[in-house]
N, C-alpha and C positions, 0 to 999 in steps of 0.2 A: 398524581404519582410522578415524581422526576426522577429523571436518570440518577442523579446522584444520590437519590434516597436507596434506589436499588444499589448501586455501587456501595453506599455504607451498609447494608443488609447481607450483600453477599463478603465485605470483607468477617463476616462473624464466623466464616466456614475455613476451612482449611484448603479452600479451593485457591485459586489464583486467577485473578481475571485483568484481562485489558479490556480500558476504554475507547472505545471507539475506531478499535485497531488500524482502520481502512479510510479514515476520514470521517468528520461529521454526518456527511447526506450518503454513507454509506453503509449496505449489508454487512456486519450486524454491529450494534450498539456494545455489547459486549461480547467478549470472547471468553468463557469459561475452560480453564485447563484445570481437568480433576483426574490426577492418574495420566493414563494414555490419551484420556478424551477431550477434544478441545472442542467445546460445545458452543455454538452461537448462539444469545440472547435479544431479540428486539423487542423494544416496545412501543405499544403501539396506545394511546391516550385519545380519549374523547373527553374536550374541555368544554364542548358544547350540549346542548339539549340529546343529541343524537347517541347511539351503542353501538357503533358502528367505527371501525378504523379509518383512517384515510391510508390508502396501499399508493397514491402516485403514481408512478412510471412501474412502481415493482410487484410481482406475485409472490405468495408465499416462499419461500426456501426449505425444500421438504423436510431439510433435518435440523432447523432452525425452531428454537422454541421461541415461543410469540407468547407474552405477558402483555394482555390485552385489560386497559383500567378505561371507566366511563364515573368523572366528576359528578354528571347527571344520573346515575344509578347507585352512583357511591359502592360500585364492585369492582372486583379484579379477578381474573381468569387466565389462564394458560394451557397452553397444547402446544403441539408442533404442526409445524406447516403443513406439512405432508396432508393433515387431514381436513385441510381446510379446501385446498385443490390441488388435484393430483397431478403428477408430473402429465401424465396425455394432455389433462383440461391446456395447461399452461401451453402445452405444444402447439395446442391446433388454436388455441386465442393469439398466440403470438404468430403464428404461419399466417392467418387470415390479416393480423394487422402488416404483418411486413407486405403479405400480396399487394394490397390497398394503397398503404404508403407510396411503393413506386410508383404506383399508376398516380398518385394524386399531385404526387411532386413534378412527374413529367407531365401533367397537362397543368400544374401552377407556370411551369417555365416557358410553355407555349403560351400561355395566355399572357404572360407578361414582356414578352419576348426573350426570354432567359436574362432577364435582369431582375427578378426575383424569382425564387423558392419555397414553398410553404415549408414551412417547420412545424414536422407530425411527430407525436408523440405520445403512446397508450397513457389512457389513465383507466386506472382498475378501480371499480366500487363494491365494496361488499355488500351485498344483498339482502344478508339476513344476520340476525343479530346471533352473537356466539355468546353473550352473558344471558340469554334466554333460550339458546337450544336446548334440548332433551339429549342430547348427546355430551352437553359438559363436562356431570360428573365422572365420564367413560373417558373423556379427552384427559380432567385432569389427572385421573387414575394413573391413566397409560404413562403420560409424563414423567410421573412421578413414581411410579414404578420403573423406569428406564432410568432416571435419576439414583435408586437405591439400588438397580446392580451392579452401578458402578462401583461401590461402595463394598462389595463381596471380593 
């Protein structure tokens, strides 16, 4: 699935969307404006063996819908962030990495005599696969019913 296959998919709608609004390596890949609503779109591809996303540096974006494709399973899936983790989860993973960070930066600069710094940086792995939970048809549902009130 590549971005530009979805970019020609959704010009079939009466919606309007920007690419990439924010820059390439940023939150979200599309912007959907339908009506009042400017809806963020990312996707997220597994070209490997694996169902799993790679998330990098970032956690979900609760109101961000996430189009989730795996080459290796030949599916495609979708939800919003929100349900994948919740705004607390993200709070208290990111407070524990900032606490840590400092403390690791200031003993990288004692140990080197502050002529170097380590360069930290979260990286998030998802854990469980979302094209085989028991919650998907309930993800996609929800989706896509928030999708058609708009439309009312």
């Amino acid at each position: 699935m590549h971005k530009k296959w979805v970019g020609e998919r959704l010009c079939q709608y009466e919606s309007k969307f920007i690419y990439q609004p924010f820059g390439s390596q940023m939150f979200p890949d599309f912007l959907l404006i339908r009506k009042e609503y400017l809806i963020p779109l990312e996707i997220k591809y597994s070209n490997k063996k694996g169902d799993r996303p790679i998330w990098n540096s970032n956690t979900p974006h609760s109101f961000g819908i996430y189009i989730f494709g795996s080459k290796n399973n030949d599916d495609i899936t979708f939800c919003f962030g929100k349900v994948l983790l919740s705004y607390d989860e993200i709070k208290e993973m990111l407070f524990l990495v900032n606490k840590h960070k400092k403390e690791l930066m200031e003993q990288s600069k004692k140990i080197s005599n502050n002529k170097f710094e380590l360069y930290l940086r979260p990286m998030f792995n998802q854990k469980f696969s979302i094209l085989k939970s028991n919650k998907r048809s309930i993800r996609e549902d929800n989706t896509i019913r928030f999708l058609k009130n708009i439309e009312k």
